[in-house]
Residue, then its C-alpha position, 0 to 999 in steps of 0.5 A: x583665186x582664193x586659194x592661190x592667194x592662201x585664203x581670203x585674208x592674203x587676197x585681201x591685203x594684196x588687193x588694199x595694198x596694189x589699191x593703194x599703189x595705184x590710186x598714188x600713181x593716179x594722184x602723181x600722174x593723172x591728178x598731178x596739179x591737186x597732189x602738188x596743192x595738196x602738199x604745196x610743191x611747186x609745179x617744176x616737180x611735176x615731171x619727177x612726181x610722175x616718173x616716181x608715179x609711174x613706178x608706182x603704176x609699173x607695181x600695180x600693173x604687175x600686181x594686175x598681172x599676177x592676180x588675174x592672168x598668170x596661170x600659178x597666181x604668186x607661185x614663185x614671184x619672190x622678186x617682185x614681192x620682195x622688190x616691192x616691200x624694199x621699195x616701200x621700205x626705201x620710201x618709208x625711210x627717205x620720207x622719214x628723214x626728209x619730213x622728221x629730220x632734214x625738213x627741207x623745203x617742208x611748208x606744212x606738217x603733213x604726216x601722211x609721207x610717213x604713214x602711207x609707206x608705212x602701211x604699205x612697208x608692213x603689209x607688204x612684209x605681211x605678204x611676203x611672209x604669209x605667201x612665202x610657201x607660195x611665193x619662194x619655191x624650193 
């Protein structure tokens, strides 16, 4: 598995970071009541939350899928690595906007709406650059 992954490091991002997409599609669908509380969002968000959280467990389960049951690992998986880097990016920027600059609604200064997709944006961009003999097939 090592070696399809070009070495423990790419393996290791991969999994933090499906890790973490997962664990927020738990947090927005199973642990939906706490995750509201948490940011104090009222609970008529509840269904929106679960439909962005469901997209987050439609990335997780294909990140499953690539890691363990396809036979090429990443080889040619371009649009899936690169739909998901643009999908953080995408959250890293509404996010931004929405908490730096519009603050609708805001009730606390909760950095994490930022930092998270952050850190996913850039390991995601890791990825596609350290897997990209892997991923893009020419």
């Amino acid at each position: 598995m090592i070696e399809k992954f070009n070495g423990i490091f790419y393996l290791i991002l991969f999994s933090i970071h499906f890790l973490g997409l997962g664990f927020y599609a738990y947090q927005m669908i199973i642990d939906n009541k706490r995750y509201r509380e948490k940011f104090q969002i009222d609970e008529t968000a509840a269904t929106i939350m679960r439909m962005t959280g469901a997209i987050f467990l439609g990335s997780f389960l294909m990140a499953l899928y690539v890691m363990f049951v396809r036979p090429n690992g990443v080889e040619g998986t371009w649009a899936f690595f690169n739909l998901v880097f643009v999908q953080n990016l995408c959250v890293l920027i509404v996010n931004t906007y929405s908490i730096k600059i519009d603050k609708t609604g805001m009730r606390n200064d909760f950095n994490e709406a930022v930092i998270a997709p952050l850190v996913f944006t850039i390991i995601s961009a890791v990825l596609c650059y350290g897997l990209a003999d892997k991923i893009y097939m020419y």
